[in-house]
PAZAPA-4460 file (N, C-alpha, C; in steps of 0.05 Angstrom, whole numbers, plus 32768, in hexadecimal, padded with zeros to 4 digits):
% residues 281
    n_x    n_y    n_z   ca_x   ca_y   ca_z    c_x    c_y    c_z   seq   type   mol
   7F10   7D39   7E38   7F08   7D55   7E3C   7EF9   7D60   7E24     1      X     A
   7EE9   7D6B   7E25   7ED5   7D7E   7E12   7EE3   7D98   7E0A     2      X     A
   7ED4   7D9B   7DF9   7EE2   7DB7   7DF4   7ED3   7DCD   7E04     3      X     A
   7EE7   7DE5   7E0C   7EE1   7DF9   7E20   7EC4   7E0A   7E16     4      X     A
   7EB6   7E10   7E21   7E9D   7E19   7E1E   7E9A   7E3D   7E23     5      X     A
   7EA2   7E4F   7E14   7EA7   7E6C   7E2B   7E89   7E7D   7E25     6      X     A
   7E8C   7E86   7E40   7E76   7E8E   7E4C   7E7D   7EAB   7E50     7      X     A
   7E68   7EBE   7E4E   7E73   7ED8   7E55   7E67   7EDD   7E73     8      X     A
   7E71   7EF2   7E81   7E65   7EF7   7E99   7E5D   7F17   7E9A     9      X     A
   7E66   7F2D   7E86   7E5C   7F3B   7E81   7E60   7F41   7E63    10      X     A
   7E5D   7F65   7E68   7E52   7F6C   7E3B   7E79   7F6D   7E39    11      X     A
   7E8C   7F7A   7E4C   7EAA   7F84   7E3D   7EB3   7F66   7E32    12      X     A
   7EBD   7F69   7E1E   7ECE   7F4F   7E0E   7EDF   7F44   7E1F    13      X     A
   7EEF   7F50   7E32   7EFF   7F3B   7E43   7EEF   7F34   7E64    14      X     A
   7ED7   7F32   7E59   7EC5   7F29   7E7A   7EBD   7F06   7E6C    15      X     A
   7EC8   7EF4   7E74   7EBA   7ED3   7E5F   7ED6   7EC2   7E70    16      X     A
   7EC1   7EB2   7E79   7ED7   7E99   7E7C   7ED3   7E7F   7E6C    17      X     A
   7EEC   7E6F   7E68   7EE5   7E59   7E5A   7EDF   7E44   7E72    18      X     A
   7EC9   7E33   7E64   7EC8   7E1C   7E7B   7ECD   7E01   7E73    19      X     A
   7EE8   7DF6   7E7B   7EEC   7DE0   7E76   7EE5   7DC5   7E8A    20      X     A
   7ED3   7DB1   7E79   7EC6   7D9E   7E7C   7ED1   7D7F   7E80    21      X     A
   7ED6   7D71   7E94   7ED4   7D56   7E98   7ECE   7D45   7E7E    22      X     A
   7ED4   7D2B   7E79   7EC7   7D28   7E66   7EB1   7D12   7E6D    23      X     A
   7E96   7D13   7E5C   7E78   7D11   7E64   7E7A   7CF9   7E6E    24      X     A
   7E8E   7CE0   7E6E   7E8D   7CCC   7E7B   7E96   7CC0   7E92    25      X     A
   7EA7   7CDB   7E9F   7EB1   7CE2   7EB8   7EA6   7CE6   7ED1    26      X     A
   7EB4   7CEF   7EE2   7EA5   7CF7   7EFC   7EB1   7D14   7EFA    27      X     A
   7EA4   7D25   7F09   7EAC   7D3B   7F14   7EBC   7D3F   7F33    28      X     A
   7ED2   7D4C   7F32   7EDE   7D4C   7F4A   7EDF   7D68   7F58    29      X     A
   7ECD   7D7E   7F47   7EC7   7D99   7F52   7ED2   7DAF   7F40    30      X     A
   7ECF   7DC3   7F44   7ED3   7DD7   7F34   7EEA   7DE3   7F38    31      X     A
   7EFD   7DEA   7F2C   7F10   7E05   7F30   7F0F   7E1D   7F1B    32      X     A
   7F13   7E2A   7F32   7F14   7E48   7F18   7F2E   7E4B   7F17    33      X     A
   7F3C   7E4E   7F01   7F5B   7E55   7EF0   7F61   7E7E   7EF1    34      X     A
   7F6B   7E85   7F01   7F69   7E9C   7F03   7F85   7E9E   7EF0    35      X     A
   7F8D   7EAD   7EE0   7FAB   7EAF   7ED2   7FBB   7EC9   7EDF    36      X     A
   7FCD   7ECD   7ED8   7FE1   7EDD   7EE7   7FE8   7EF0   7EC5    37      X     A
   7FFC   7F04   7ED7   8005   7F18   7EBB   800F   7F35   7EC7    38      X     A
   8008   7F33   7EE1   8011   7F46   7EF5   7FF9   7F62   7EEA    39      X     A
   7FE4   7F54   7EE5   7FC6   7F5C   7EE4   7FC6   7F7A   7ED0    40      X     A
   7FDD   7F6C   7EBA   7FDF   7F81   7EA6   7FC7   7F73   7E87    41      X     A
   7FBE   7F7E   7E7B   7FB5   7F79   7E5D   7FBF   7F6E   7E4B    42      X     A
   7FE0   7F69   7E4C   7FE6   7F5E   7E3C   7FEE   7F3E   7E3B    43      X     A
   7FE6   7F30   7E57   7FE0   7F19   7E5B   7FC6   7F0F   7E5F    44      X     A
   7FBE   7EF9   7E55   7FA2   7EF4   7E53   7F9B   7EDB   7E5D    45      X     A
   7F86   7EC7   7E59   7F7C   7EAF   7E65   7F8F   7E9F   7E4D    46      X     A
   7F99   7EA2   7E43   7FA7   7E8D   7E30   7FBA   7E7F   7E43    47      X     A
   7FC7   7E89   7E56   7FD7   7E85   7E68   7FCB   7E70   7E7E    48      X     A
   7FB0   7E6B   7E7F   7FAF   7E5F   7E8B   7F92   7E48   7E80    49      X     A
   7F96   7E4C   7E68   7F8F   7E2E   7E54   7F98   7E1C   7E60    50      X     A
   7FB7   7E17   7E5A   7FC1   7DF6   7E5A   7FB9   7DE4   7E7D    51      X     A
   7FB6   7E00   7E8D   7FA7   7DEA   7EA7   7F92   7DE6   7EA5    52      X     A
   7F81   7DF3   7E9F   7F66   7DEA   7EA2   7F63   7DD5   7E8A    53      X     A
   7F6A   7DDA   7E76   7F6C   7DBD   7E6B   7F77   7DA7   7E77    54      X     A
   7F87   7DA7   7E89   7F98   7D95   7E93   7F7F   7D8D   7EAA    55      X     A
   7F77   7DA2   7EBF   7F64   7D9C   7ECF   7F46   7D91   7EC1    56      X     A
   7F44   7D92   7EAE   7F2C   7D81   7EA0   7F2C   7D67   7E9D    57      X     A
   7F51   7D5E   7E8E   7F57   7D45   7E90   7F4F   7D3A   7EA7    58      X     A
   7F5C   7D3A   7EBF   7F5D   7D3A   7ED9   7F3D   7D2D   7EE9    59      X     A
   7F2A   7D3E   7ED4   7F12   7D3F   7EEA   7F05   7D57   7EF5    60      X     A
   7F14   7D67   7EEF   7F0A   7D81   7F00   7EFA   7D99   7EE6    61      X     A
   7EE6   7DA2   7EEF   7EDC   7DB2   7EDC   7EF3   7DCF   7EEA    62      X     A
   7EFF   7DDC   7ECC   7F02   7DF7   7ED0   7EFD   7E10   7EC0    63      X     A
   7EFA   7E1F   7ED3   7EF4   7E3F   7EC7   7F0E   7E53   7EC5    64      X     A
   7F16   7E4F   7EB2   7F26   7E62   7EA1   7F20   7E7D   7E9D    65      X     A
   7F2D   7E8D   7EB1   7F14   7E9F   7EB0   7F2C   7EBB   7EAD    66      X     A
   7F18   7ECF   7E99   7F29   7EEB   7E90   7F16   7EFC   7E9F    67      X     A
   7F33   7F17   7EA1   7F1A   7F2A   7EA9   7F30   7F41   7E9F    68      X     A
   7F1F   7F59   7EA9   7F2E   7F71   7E9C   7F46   7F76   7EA7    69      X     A
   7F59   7F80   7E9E   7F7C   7F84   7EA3   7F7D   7F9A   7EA4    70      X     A
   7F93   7FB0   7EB5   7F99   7FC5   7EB8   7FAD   7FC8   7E9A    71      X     A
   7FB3   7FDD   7E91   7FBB   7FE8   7E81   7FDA   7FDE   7E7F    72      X     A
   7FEB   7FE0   7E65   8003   7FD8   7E66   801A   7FF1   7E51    73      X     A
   802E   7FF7   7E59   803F   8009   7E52   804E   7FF8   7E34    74      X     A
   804A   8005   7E26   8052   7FF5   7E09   8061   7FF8   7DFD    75      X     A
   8080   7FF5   7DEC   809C   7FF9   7DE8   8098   800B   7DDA    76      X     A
   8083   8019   7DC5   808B   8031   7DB9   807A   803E   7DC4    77      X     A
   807A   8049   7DE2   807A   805B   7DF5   805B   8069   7DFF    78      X     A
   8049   8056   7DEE   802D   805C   7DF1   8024   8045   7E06    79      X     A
   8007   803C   7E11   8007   802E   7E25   7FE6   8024   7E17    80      X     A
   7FE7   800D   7E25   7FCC   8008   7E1F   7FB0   8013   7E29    81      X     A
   7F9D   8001   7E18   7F86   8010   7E2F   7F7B   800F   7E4A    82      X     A
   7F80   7FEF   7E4B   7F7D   7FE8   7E69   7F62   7FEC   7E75    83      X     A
   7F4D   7FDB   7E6E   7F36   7FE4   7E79   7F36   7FD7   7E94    84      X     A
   7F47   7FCD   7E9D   7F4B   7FBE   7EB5   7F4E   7FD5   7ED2    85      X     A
   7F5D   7FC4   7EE5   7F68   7FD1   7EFC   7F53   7FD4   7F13    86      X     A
   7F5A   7FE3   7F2E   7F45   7FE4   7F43   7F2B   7FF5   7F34    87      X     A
   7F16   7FF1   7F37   7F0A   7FDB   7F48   7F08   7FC3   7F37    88      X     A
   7F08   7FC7   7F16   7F02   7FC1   7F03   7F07   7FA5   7F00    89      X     A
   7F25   7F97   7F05   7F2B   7F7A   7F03   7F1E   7F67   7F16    90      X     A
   7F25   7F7F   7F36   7F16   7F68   7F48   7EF1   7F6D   7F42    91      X     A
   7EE6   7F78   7F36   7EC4   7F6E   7F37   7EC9   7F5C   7F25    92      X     A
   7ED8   7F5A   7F0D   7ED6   7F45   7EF7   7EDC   7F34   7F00    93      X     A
   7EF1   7F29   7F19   7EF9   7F0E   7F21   7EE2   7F01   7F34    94      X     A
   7EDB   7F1B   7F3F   7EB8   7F11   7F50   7EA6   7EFF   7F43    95      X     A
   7E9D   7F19   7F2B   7E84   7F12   7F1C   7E8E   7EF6   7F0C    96      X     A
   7EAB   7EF3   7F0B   7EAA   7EDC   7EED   7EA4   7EC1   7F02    97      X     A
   7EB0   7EC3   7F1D   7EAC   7EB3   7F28   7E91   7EA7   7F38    98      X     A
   7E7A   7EBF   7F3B   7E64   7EC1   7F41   7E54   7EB1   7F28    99      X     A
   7E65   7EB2   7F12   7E4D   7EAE   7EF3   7E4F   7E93   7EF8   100      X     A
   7E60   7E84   7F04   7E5E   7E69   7F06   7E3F   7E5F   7F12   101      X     A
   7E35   7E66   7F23   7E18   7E70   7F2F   7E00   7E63   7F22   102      X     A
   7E04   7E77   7F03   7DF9   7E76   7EF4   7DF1   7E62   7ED7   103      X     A
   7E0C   7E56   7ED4   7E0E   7E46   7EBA   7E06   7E30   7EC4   104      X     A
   7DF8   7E20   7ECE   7DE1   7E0D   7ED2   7DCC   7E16   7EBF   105      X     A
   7DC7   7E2B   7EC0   7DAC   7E2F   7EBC   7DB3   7E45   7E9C   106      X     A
   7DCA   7E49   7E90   7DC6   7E54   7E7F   7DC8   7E40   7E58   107      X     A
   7DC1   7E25   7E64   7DB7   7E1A   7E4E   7DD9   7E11   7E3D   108      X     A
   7DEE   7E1A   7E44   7E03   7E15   7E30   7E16   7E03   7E3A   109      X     A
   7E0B   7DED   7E4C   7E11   7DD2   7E56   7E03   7DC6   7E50   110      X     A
   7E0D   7DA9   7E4A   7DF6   7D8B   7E4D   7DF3   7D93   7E5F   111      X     A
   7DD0   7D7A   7E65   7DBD   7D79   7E79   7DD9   7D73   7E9A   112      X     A
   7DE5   7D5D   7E90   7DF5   7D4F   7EA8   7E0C   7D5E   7EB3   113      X     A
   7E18   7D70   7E9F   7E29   7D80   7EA9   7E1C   7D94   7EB0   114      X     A
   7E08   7DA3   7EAA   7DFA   7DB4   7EBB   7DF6   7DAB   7EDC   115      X     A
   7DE9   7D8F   7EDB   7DDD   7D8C   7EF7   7DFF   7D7F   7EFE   116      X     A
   7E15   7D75   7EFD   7E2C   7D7C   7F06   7E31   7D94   7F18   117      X     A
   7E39   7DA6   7F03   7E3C   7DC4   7F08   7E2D   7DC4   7F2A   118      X     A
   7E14   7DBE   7F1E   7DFE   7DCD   7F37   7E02   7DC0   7F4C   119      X     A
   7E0B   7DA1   7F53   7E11   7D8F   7F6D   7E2A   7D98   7F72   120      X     A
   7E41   7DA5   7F5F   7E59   7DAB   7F68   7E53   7DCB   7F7A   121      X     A
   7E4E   7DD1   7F74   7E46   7DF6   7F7B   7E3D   7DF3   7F91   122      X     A
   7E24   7DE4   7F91   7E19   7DE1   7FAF   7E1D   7DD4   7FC9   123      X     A
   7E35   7DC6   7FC1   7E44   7DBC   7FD6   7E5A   7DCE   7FD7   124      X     A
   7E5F   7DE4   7FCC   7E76   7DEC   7FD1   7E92   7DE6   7FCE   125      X     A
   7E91   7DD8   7FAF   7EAB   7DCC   7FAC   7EBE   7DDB   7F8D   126      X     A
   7EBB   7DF5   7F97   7ECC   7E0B   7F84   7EE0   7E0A   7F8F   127      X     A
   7EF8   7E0D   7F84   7F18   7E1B   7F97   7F24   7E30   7F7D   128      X     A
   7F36   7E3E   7F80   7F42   7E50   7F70   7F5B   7E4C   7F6A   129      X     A
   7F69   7E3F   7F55   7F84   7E3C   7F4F   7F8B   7E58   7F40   130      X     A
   7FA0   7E68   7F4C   7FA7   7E7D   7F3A   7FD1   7E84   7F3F   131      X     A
   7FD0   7E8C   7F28   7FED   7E93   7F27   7FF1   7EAB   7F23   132      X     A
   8008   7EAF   7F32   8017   7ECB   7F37   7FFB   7EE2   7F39   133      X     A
   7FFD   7EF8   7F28   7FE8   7F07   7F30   7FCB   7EF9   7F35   134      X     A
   7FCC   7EE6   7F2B   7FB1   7ED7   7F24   7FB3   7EC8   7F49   135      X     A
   7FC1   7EBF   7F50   7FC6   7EB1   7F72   7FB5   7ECE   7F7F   136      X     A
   7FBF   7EE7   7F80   7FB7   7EFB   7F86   7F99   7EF6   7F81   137      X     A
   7F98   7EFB   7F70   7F76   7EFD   7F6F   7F66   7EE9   7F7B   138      X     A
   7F6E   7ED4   7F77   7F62   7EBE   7F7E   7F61   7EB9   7FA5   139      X     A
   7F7B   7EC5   7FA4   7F78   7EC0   7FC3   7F5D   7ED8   7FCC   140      X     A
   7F67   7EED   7FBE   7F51   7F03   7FCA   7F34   7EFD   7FC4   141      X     A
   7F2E   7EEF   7FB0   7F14   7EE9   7FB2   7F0B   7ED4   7FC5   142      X     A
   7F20   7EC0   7FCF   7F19   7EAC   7FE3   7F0E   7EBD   7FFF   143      X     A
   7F1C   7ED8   8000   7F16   7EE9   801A   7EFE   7EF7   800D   144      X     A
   7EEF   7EF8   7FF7   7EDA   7F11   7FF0   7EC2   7F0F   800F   145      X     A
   7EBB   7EF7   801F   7EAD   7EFB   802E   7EB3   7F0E   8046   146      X     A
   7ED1   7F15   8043   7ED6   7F22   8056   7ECF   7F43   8050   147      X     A
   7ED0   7F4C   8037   7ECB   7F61   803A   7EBA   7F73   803C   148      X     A
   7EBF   7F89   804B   7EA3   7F9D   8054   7E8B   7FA3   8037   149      X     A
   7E74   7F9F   8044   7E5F   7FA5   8036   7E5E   7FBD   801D   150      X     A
   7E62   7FB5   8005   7E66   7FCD   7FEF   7E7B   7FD2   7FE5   151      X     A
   7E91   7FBC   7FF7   7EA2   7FBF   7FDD   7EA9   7FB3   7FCB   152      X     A
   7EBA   7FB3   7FB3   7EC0   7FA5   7FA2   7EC1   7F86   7FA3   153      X     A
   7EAD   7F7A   7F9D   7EB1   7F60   7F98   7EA4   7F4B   7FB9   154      X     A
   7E9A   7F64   7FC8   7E8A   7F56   7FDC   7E71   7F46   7FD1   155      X     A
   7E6F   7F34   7FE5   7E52   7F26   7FE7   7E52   7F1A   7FD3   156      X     A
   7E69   7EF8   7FD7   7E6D   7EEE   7FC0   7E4F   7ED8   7FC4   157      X     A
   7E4D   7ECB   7FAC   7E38   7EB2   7FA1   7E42   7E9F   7F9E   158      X     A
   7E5E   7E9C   7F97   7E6B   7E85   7F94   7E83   7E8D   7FA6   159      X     A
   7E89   7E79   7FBF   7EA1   7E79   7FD3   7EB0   7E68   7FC2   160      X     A
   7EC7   7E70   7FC6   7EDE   7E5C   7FC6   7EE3   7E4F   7FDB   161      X     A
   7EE7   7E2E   7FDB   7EF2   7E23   7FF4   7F0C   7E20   7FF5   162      X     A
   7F16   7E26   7FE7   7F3A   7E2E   7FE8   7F4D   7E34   7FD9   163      X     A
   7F62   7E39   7FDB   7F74   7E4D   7FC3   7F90   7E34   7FB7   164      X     A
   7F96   7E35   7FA3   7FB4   7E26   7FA0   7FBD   7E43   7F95   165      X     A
   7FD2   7E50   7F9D   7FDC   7E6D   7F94   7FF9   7E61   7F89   166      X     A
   7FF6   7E61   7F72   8010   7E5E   7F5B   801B   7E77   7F54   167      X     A
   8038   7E72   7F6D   8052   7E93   7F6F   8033   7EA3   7F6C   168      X     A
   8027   7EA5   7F7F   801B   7EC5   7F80   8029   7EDD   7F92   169      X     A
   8016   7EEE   7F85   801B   7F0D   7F8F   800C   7F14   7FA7   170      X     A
   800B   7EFF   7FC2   8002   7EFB   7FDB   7FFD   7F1D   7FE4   171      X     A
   800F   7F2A   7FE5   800F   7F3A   7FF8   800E   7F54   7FDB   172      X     A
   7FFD   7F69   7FD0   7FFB   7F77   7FCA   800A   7F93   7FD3   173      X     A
   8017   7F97   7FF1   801C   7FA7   8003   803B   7FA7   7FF7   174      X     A
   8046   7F87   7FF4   805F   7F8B   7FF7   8065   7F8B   7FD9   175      X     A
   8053   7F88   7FBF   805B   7F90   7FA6   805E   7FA7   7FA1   176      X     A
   8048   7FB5   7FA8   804C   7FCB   7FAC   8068   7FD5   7FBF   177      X     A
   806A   7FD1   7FC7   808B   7FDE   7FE3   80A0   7FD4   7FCE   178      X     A
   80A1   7FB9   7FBF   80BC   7FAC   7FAB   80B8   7FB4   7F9A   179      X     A
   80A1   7FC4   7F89   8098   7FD1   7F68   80A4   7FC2   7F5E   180      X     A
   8091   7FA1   7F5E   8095   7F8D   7F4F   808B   7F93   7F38   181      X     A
   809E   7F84   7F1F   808F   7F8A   7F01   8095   7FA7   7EF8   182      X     A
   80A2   7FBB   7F02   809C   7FD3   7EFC   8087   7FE2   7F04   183      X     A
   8080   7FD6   7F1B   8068   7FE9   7F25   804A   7FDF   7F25   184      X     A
   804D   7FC0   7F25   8031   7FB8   7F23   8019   7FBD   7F39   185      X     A
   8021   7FC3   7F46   800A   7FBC   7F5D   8005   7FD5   7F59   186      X     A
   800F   7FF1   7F53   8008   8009   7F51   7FF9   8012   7F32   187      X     A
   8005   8001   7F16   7FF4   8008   7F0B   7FD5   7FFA   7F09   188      X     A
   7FD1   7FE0   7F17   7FC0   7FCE   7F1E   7FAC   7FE5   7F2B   189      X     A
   7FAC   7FF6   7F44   7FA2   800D   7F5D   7F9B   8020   7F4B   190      X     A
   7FAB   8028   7F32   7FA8   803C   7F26   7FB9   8057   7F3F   191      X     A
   7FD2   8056   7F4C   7FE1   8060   7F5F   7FE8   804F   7F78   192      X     A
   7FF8   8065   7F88   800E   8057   7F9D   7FF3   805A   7FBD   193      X     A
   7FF4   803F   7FC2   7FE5   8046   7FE2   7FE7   8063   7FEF   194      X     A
   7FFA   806D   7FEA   8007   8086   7FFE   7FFE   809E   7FF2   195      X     A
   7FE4   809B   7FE4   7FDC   80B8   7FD0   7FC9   80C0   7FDC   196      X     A
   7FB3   80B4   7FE9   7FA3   80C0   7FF9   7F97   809F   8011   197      X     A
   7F8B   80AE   8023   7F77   809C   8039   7F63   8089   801D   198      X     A
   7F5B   8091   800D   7F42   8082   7FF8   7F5F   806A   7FE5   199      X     A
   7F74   8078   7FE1   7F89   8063   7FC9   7F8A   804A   7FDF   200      X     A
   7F92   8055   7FFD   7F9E   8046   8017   7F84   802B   801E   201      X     A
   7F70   803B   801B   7F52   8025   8020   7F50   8014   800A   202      X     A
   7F58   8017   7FED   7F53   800C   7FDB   7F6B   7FF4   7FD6   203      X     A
   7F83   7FF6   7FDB   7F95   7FE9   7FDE   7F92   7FD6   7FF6   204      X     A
   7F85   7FD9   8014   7F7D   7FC8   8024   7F6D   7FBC   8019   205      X     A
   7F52   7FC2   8009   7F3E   7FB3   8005   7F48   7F9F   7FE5   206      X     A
   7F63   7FA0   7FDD   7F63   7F8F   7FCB   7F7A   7F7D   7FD1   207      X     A
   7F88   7F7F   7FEA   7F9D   7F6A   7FED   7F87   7F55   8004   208      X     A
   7F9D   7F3E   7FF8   7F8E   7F25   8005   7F99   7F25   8027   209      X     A
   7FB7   7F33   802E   7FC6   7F30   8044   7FAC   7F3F   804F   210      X     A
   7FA6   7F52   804A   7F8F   7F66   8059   7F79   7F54   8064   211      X     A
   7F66   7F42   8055   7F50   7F38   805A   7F50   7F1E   806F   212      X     A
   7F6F   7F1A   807B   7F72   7F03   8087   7F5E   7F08   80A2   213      X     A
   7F54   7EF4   80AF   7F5B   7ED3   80A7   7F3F   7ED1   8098   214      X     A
   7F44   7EBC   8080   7F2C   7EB9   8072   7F14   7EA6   8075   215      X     A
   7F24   7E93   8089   7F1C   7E76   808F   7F21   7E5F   8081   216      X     A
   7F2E   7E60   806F   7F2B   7E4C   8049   7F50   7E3F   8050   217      X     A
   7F59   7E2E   803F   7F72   7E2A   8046   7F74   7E3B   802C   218      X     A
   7F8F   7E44   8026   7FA3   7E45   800F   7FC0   7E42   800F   219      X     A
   7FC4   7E2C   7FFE   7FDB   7E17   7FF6   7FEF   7E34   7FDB   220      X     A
   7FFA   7E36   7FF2   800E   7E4C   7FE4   802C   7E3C   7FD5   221      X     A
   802D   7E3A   7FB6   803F   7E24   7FAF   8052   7E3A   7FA1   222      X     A
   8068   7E3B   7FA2   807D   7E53   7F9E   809B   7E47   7F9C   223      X     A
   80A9   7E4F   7F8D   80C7   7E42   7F89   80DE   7E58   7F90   224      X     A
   80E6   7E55   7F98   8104   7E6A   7FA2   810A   7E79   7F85   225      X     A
   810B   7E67   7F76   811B   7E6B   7F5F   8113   7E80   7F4E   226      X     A
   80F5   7E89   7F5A   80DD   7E96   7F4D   80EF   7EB6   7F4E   227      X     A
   80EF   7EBE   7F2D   80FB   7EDF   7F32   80E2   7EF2   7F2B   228      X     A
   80D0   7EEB   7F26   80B4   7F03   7F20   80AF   7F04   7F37   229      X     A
   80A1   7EF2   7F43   808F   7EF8   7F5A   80A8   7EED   7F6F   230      X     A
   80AD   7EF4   7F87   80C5   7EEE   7F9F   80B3   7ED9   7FB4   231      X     A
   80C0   7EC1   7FBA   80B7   7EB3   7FCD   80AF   7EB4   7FE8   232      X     A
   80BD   7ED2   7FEA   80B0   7EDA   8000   8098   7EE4   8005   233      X     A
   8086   7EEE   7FED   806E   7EF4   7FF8   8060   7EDA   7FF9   234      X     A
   8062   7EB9   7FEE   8051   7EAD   7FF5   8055   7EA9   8016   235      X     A
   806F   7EA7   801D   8077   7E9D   8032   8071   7EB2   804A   236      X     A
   806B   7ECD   8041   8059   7EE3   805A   8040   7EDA   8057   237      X     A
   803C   7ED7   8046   801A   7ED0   8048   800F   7EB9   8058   238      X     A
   8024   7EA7   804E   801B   7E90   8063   8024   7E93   807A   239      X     A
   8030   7EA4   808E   8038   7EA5   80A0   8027   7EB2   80B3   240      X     A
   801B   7EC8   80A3   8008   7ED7   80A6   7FEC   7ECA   80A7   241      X     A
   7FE5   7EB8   8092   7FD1   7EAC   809D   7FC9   7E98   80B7   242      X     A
   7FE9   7E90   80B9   7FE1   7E75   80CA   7FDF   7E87   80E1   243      X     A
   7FEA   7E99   80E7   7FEA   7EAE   8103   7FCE   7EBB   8102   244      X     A
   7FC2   7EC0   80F0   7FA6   7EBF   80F5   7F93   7EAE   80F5   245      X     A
   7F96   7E93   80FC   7F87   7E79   80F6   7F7E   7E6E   80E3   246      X     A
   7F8A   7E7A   80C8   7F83   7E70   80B7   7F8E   7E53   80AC   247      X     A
   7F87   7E41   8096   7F94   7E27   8095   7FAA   7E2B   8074   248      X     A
   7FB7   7E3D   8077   7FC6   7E46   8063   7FE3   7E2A   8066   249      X     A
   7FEB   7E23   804D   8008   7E13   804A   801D   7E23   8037   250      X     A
   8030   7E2A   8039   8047   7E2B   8024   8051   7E18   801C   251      X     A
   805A   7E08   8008   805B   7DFD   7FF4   8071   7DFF   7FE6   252      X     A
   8089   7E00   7FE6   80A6   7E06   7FD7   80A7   7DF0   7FC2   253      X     A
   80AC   7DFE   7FAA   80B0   7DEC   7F90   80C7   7DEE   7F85   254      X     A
   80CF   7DE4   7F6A   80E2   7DE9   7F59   80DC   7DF7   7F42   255      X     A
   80E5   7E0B   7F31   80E8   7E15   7F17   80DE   7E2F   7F1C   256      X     A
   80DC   7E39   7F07   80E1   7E5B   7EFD   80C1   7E61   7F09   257      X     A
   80C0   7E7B   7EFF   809D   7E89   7F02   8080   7E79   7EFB   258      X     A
   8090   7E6C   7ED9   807A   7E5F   7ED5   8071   7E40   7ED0   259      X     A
   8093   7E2D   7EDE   808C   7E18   7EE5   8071   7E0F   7EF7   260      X     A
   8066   7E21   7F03   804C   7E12   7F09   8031   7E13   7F02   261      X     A
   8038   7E26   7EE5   8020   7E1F   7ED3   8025   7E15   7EBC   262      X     A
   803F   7DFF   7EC1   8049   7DE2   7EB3   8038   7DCE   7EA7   263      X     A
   802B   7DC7   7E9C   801F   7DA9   7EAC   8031   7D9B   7EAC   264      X     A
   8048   7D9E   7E95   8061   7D80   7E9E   8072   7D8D   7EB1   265      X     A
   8072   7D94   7EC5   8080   7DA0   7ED8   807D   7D99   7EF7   266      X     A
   808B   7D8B   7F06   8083   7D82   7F1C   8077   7D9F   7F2B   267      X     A
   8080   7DAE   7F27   8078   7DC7   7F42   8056   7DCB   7F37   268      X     A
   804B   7DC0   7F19   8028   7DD0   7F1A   8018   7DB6   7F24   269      X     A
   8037   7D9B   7F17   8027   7D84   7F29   8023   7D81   7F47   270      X     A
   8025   7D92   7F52   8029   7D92   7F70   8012   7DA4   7F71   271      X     A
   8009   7DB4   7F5D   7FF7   7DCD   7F5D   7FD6   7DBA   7F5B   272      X     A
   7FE6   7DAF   7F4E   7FC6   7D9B   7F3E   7FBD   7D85   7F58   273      X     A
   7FD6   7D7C   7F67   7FCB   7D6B   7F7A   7FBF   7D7E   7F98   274      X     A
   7FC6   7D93   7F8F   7FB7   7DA0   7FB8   7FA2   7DA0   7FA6   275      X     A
   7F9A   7DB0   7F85   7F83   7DAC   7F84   7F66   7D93   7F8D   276      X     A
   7F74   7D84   7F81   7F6B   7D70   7F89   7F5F   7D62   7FAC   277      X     A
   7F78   7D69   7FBA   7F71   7D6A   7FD4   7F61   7D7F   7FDC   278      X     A
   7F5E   7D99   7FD4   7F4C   7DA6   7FE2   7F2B   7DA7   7FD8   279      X     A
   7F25   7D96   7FC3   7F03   7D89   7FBD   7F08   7D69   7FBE   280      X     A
   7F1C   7D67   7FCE   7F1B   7D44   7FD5   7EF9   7D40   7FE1   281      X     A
***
């Protein structure tokens, strides 16, 4: 593996993904984007989700390590951060970082061969989205961006995903909100509670992934009982929910805590790392 190459996708300091590289004597086995989790607060960042994409580089797989803006976080001596994140703000950055992929063919800061890589991987359509806990959230929702109505946030994607591995995600946005998981994530994520007006209620549909079903794409929902941040039951509505709308969704039951599956020595991310694999087989 090479060392990670980061790329910005816009001017704010946390818009840049790193892109980690195959190494030049390899083959390519497709792209994943590394969405990270943090319960889509500021004070977790793409560091969290370094050690896979390095792991997915070993592997064969180019990945995008990718940050974007975070909603704000409540801080122990009683002040809170800034938070340039939150609706609409995180999901355009998870769009655009993922759209920039598009682009880095052509922006000169690849070899010639990993450029034209990039470009035969892209155009066959062989992106998928590995993300954890909040990051599964996102990732799943961008797998649905084609579903959503014209003008909003994060429509009319450039780069599809052809499928999701959701590591303990936050599937269902509806029901974090209803459990005020984290202390309230999904609400300070909205910037408020669905139940504040018809516009909070539209904006909360248009950012849960349960909303945008069926997407057409599979997603390999991998989740452990044992999981106390995120509850196994939202992977396990989600997939229930999908397959009842025709979608090709799996649940996936593992072993270990929240963040056994962004392990690499952990059987539950090695299970993460092999659907990858199967779904740009």
């Amino acid at each position: 593996m090479t060392q990670p190459v980061r790329i910005p996708y816009g001017p704010h300091p946390d818009q840049w993904g790193d892109l980690y590289l195959p190494a030049p004597d390899g083959g390519w086995r497709g792209v994943v984007v590394v969405v990270h989790g943090g319960y889509w607060r500021d004070r977790y960042t793409a560091e969290l989700g370094a050690p896979v994409a390095a792991d997915l580089a070993a592997q064969g797989f180019a990945a995008w390590n990718l940050e974007y803006r975070r909603a704000g976080t409540d801080l122990e001596d009683g002040t809170r951060s800034a938070g340039d994140g939150g609706w609409p703000a995180t999901f355009l950055d998870v769009a655009a970082g993922i759209d920039r992929l598009a682009d880095v063919p052509g922006l000169g800061v690849l070899a010639d061969d990993d450029a034209g890589r990039l470009s035969r991987a892209l155009g066959a359509g062989r992106v998928v989205g590995l993300g954890h806990s909040a990051g599964g959230h996102l990732a799943a929702w961008a797998a649905g961006r084609h579903r959503l109505p014209e003008g909003a946030p994060g429509a009319g994607p450039r780069v599809v995903l052809a499928g999701v591995v959701s590591q303990a995600g936050v599937l269902s946005l509806a029901a974090a909100e209803e459990l005020g998981l984290s202390n309230g994530a999904a609400r300070n994520l909205m910037g408020g509670a669905s139940a504040d007006s018809p516009e909070m209620a539209r904006s909360f549909g248009l950012a849960d992934p349960m909303r945008a079903l069926p997407i057409g794409v599979p997603v390999h929902a991998v989740h452990s009982r044992a999981d106390e941040a995120v509850p196994f039951a939202l992977s396990a509505d989600y997939v229930t929910a999908a397959q009842a709308a025709g979608d090709p969704a799996v649940l996936h039951e593992t072993t270990g805590d929240h963040f056994a599956v962004i392990d690499p020595t952990h059987e539950a991310y090695s299970l993460c790392r092999r659907l990858v694999g199967e779904l740009l087989a």
